[in-house]
PDB file with one MODEL, atoms N, CA, C and O in Angstrom:
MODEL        1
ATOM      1  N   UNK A   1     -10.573 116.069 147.525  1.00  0.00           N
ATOM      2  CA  UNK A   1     -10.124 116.114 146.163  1.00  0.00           C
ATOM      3  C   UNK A   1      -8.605 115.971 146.172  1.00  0.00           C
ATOM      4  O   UNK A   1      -8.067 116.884 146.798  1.00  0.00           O
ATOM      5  N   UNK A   2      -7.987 115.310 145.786  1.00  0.00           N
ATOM      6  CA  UNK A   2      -6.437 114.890 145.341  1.00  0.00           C
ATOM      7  C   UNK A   2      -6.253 115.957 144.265  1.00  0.00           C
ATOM      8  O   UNK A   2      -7.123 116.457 143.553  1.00  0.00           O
ATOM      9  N   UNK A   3      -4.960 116.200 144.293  1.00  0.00           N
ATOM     10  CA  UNK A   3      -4.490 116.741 143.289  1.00  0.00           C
ATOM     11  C   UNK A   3      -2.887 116.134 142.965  1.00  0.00           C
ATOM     12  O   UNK A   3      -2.070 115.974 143.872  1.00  0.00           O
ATOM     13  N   UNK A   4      -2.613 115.848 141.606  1.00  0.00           N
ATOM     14  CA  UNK A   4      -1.805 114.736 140.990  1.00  0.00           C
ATOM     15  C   UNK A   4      -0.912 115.875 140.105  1.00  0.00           C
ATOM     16  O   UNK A   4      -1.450 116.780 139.468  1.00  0.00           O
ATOM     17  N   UNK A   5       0.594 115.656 140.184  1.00  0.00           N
ATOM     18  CA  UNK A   5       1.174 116.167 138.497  1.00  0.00           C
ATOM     19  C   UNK A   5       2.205 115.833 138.821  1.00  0.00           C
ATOM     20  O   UNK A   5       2.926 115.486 139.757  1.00  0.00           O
ATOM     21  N   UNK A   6       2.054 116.162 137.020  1.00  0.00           N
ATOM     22  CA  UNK A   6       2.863 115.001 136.751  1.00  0.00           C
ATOM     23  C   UNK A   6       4.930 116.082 136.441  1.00  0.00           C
ATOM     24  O   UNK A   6       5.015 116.793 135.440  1.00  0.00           O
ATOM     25  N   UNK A   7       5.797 116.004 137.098  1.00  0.00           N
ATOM     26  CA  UNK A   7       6.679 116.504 136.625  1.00  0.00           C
ATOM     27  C   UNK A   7       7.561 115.677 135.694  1.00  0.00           C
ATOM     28  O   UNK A   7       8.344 114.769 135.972  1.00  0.00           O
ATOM     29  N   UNK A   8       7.255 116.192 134.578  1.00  0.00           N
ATOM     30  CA  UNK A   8       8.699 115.725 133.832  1.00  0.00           C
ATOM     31  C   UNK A   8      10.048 115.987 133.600  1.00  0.00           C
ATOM     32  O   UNK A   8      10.355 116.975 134.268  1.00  0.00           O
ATOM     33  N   UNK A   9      10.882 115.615 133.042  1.00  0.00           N
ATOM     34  CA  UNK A   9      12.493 115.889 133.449  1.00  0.00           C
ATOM     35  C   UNK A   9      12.739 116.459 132.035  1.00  0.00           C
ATOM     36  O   UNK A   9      13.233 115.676 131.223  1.00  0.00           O
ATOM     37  N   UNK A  10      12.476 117.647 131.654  1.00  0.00           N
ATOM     38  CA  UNK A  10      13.113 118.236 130.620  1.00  0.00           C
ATOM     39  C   UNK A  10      14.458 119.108 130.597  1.00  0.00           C
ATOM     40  O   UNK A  10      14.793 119.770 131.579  1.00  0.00           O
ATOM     41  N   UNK A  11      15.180 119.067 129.457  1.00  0.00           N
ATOM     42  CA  UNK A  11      16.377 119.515 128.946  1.00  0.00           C
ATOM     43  C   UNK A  11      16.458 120.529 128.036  1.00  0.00           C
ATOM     44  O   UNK A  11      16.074 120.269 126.896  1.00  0.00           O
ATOM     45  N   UNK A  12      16.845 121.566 128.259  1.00  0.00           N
ATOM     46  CA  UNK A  12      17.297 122.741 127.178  1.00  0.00           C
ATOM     47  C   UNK A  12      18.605 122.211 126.544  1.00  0.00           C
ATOM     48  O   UNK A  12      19.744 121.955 126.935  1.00  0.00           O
ATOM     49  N   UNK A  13      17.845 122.159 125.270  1.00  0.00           N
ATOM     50  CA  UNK A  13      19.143 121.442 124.373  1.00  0.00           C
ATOM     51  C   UNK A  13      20.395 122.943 123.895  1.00  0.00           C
ATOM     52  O   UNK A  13      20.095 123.217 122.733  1.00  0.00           O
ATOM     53  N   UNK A  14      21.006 123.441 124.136  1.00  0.00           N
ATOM     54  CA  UNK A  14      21.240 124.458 123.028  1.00  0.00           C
ATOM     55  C   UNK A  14      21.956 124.017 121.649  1.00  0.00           C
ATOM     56  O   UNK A  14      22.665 123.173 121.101  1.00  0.00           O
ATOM     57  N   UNK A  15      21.117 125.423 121.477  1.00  0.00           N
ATOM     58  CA  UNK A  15      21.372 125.636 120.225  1.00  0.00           C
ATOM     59  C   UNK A  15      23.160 126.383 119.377  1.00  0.00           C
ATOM     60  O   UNK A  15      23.533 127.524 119.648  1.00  0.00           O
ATOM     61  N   UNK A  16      23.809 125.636 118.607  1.00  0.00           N
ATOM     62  CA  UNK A  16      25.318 126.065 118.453  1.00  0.00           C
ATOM     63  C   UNK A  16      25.236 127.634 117.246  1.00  0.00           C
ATOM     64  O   UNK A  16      24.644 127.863 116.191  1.00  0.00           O
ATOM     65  N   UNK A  17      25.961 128.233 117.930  1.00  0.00           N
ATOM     66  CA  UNK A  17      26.312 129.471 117.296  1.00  0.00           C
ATOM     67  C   UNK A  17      26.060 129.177 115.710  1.00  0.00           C
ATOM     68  O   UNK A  17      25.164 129.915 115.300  1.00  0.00           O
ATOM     69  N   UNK A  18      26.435 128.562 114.982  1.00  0.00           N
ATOM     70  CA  UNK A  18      26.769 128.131 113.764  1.00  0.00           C
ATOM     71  C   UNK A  18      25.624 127.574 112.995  1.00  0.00           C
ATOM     72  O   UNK A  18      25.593 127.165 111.834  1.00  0.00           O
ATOM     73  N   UNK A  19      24.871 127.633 113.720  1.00  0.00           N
ATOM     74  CA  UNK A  19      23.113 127.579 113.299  1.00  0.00           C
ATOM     75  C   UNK A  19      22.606 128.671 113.338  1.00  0.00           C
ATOM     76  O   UNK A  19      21.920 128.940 112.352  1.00  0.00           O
ATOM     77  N   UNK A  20      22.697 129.668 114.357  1.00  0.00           N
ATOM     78  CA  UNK A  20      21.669 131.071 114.905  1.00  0.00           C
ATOM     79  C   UNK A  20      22.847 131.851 113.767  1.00  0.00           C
ATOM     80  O   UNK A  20      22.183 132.556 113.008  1.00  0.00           O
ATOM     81  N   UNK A  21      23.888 131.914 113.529  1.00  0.00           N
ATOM     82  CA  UNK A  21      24.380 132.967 112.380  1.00  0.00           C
ATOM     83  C   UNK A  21      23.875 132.956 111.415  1.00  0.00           C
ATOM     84  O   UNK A  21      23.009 133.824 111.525  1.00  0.00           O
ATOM     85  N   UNK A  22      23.804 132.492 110.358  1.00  0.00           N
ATOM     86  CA  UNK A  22      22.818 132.655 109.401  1.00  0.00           C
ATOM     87  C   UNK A  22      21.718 133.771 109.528  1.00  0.00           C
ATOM     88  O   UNK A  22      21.599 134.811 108.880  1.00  0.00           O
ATOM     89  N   UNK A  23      20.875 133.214 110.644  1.00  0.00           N
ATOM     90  CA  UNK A  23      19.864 133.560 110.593  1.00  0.00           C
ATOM     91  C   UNK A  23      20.222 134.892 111.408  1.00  0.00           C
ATOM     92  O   UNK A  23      19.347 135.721 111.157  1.00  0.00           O
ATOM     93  N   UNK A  24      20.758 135.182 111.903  1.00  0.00           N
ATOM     94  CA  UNK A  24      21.074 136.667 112.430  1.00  0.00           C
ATOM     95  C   UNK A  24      21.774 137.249 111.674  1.00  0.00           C
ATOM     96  O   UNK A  24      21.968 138.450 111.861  1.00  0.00           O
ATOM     97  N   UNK A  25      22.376 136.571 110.573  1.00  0.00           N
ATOM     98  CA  UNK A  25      22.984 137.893 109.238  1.00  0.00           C
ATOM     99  C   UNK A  25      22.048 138.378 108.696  1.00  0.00           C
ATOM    100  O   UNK A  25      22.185 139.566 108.401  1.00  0.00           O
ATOM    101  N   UNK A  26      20.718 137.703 108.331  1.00  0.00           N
ATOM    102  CA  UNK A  26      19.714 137.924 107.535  1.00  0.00           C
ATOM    103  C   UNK A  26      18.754 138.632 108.083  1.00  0.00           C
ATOM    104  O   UNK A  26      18.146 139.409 107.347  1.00  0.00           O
ATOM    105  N   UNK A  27      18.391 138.540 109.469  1.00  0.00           N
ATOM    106  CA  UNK A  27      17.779 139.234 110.257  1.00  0.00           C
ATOM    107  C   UNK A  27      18.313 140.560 109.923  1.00  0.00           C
ATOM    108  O   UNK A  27      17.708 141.436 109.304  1.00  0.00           O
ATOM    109  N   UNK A  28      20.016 140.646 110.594  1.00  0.00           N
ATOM    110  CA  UNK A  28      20.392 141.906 110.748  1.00  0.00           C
ATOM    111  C   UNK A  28      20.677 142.873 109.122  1.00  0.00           C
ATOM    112  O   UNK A  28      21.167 144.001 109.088  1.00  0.00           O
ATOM    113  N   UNK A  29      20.179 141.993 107.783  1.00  0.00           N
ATOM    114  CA  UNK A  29      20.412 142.743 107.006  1.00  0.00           C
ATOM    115  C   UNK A  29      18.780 143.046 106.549  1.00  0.00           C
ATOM    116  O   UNK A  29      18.607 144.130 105.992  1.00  0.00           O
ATOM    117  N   UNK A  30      17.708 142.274 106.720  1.00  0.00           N
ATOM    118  CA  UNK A  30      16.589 143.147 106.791  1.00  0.00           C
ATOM    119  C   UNK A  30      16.516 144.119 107.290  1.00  0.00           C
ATOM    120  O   UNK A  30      16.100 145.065 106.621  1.00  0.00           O
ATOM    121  N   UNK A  31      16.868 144.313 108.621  1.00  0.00           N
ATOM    122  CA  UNK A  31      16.852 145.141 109.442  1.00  0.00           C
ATOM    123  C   UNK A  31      17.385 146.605 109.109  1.00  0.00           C
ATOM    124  O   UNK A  31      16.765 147.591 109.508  1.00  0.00           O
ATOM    125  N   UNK A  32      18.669 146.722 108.294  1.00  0.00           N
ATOM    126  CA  UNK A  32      19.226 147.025 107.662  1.00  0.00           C
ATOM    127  C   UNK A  32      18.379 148.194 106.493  1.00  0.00           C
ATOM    128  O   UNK A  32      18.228 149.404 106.320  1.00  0.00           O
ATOM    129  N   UNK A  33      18.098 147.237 106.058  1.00  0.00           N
ATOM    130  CA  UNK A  33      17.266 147.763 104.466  1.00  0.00           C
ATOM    131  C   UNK A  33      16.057 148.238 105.107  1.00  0.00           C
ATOM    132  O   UNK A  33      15.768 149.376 104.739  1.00  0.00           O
ATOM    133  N   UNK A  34      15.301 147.758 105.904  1.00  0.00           N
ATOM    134  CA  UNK A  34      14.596 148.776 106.513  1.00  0.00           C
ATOM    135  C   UNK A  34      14.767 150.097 107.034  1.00  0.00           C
ATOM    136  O   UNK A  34      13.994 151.027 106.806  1.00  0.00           O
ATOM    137  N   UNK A  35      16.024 150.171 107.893  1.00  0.00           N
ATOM    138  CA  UNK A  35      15.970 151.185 108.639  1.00  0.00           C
ATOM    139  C   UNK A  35      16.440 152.342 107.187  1.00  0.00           C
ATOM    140  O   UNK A  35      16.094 153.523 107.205  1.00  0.00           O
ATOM    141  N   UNK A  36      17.268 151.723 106.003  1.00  0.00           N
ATOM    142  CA  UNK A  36      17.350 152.790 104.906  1.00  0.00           C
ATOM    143  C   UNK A  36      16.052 152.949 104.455  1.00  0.00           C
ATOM    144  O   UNK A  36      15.806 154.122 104.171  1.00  0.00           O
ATOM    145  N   UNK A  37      15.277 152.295 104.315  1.00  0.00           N
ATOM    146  CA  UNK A  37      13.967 153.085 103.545  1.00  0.00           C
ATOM    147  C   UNK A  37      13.268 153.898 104.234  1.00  0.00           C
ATOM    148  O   UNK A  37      12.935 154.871 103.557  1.00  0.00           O
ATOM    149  N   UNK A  38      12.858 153.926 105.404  1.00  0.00           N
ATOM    150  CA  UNK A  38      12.174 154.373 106.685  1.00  0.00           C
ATOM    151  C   UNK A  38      13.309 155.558 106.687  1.00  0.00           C
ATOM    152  O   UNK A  38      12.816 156.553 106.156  1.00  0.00           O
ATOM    153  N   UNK A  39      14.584 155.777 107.080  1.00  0.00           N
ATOM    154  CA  UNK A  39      15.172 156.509 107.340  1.00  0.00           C
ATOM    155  C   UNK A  39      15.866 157.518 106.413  1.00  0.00           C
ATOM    156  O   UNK A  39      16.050 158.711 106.653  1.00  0.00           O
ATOM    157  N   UNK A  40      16.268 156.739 105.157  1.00  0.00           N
ATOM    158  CA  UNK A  40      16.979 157.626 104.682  1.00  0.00           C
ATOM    159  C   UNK A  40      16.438 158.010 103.108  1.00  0.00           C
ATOM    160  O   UNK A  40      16.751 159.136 102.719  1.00  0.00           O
ATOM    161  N   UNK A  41      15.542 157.039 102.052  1.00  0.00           N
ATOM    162  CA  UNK A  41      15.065 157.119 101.302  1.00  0.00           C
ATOM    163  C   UNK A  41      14.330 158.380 101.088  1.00  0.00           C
ATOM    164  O   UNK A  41      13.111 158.281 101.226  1.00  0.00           O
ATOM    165  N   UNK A  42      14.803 159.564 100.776  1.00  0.00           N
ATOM    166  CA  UNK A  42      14.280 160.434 100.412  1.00  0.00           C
ATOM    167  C   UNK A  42      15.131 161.790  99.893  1.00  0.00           C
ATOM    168  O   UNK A  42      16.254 162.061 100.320  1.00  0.00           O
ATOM    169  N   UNK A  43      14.493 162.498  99.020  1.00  0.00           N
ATOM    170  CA  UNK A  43      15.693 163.848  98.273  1.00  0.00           C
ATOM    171  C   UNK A  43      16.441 163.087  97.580  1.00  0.00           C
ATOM    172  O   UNK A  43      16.096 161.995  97.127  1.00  0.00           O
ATOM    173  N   UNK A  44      17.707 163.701  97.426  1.00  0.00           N
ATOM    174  CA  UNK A  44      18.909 163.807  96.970  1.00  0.00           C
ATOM    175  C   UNK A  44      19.631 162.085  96.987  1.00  0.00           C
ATOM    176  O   UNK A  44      20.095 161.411  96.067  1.00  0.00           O
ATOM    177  N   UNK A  45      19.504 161.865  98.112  1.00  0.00           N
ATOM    178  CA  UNK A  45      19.840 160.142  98.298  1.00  0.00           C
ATOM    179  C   UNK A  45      18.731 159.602  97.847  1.00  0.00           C
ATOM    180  O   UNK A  45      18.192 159.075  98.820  1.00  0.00           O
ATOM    181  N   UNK A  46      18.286 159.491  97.188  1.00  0.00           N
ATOM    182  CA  UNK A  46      16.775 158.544  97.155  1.00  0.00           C
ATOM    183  C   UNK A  46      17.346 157.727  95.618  1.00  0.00           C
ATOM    184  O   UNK A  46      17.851 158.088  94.555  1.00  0.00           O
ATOM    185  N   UNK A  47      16.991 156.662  96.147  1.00  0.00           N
ATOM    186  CA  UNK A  47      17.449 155.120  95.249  1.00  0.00           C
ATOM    187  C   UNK A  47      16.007 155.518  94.233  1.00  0.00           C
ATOM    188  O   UNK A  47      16.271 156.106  93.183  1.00  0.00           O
ATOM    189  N   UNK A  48      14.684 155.247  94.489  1.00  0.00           N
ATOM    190  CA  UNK A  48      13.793 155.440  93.195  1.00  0.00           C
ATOM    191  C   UNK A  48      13.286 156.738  93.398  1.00  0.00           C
ATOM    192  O   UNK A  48      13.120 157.373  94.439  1.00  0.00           O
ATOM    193  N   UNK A  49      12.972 157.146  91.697  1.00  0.00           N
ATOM    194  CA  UNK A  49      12.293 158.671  91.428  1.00  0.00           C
ATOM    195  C   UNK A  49      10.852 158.986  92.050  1.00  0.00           C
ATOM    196  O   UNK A  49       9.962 158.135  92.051  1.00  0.00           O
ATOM    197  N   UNK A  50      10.751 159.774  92.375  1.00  0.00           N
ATOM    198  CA  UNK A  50       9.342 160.553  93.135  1.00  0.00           C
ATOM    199  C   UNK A  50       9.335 160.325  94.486  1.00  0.00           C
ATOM    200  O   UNK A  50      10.284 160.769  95.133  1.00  0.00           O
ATOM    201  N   UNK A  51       8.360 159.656  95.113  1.00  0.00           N
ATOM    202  CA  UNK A  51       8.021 160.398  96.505  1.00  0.00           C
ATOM    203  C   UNK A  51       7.030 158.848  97.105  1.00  0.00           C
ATOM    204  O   UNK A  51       6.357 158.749  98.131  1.00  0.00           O
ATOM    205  N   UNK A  52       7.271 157.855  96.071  1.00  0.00           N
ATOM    206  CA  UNK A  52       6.486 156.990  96.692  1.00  0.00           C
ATOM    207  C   UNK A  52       6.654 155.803  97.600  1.00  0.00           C
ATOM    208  O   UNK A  52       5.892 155.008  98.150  1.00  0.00           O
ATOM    209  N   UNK A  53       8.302 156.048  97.525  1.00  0.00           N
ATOM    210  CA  UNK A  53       8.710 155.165  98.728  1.00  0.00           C
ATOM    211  C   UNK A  53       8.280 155.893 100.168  1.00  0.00           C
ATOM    212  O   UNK A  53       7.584 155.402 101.057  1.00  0.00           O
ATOM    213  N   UNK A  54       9.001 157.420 100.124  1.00  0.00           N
ATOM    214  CA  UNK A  54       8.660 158.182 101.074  1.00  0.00           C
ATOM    215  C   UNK A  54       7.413 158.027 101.708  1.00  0.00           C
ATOM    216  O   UNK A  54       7.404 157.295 102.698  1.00  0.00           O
ATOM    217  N   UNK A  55       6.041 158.713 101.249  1.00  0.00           N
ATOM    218  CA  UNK A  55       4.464 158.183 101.134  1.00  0.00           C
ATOM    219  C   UNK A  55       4.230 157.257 102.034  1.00  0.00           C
ATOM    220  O   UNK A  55       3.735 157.433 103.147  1.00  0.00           O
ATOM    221  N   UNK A  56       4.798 155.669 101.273  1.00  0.00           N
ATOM    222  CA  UNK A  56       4.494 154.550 102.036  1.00  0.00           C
ATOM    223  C   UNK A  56       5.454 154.334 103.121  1.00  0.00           C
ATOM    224  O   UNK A  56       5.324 153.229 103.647  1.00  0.00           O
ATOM    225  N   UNK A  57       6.510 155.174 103.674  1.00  0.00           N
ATOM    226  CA  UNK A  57       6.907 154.948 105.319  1.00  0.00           C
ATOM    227  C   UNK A  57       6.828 156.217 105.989  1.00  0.00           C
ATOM    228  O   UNK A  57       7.378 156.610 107.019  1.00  0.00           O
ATOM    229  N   UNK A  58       5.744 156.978 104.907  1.00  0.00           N
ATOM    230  CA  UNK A  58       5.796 157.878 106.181  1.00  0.00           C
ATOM    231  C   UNK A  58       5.339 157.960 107.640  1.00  0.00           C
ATOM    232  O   UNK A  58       5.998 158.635 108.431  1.00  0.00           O
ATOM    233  N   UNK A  59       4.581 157.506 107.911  1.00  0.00           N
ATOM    234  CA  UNK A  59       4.089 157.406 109.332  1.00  0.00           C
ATOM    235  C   UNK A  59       5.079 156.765 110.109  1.00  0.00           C
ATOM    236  O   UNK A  59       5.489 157.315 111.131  1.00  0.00           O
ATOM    237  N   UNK A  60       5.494 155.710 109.761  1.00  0.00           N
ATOM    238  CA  UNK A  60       6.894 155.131 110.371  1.00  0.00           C
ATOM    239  C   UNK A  60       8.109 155.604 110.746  1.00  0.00           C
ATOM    240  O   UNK A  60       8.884 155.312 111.656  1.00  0.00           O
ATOM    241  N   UNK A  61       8.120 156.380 109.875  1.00  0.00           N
ATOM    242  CA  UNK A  61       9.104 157.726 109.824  1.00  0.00           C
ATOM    243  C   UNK A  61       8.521 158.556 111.099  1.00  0.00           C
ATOM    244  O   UNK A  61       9.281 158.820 112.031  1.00  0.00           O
ATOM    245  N   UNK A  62       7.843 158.757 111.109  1.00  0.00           N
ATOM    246  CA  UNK A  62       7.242 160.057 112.676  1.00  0.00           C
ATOM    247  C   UNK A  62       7.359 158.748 114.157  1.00  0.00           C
ATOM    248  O   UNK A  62       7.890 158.891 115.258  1.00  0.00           O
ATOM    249  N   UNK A  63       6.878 157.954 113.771  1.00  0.00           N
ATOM    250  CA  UNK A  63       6.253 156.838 114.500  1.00  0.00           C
ATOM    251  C   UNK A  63       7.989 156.922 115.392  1.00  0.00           C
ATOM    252  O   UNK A  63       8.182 157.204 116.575  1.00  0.00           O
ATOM    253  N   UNK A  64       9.003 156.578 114.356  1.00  0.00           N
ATOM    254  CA  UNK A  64      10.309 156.062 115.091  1.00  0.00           C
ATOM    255  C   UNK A  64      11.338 157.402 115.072  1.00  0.00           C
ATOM    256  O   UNK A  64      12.552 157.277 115.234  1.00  0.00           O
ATOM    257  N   UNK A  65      10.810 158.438 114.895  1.00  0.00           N
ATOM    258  CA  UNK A  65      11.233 159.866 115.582  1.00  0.00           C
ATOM    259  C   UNK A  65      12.384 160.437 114.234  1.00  0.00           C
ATOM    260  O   UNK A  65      13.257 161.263 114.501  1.00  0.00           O
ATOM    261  N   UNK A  66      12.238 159.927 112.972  1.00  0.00           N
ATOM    262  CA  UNK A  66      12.907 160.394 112.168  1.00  0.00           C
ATOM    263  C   UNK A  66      12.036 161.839 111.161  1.00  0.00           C
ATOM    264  O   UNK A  66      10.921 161.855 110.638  1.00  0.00           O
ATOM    265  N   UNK A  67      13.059 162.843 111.215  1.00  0.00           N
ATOM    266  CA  UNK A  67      11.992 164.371 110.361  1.00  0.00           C
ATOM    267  C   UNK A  67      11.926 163.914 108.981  1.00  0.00           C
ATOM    268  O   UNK A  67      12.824 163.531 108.231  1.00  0.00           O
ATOM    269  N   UNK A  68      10.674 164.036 108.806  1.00  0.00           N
ATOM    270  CA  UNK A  68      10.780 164.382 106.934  1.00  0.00           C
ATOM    271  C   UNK A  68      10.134 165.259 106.489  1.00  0.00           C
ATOM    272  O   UNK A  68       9.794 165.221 105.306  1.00  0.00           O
ATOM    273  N   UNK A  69       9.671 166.625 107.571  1.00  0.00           N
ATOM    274  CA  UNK A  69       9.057 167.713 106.671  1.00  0.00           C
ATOM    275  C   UNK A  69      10.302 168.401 106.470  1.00  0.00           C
ATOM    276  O   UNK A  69      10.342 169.413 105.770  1.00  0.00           O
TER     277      UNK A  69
ENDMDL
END
């Protein structure tokens, strides 16, 4: 049995800073607004009334080692 392959001559093109910024401002400001809702959205600081932002990250909240009892 032969065995055949085939190598081709590929190139890593890169990619220029001035493309990946954008997209890493936006990344890093999701990122951002997440870690305030998960982290800090609750009591006294809390952007909306009641408890239902809290609710829906709570597990996330334990999950990534932040207290909310």
């Amino acid at each position: 049995m032969a065995y055949s392959s085939v190598i081709q001559d590929t190139v890593a093109t890169p990619i220029p800073v001035r493309e990946i910024l954008p997209w890493a401002i936006f990344g890093g400001l999701l990122f951002l607004l997440a870690m305030y809702f998960i982290g800090v959205e609750e009591g006294a600081m809390a952007i909306f009334n009641g408890m239902y932002v809290h609710e829906f990250v709570h597990d996330g909240r334990h999950l990534l080692g932040f207290p909310c009892h």
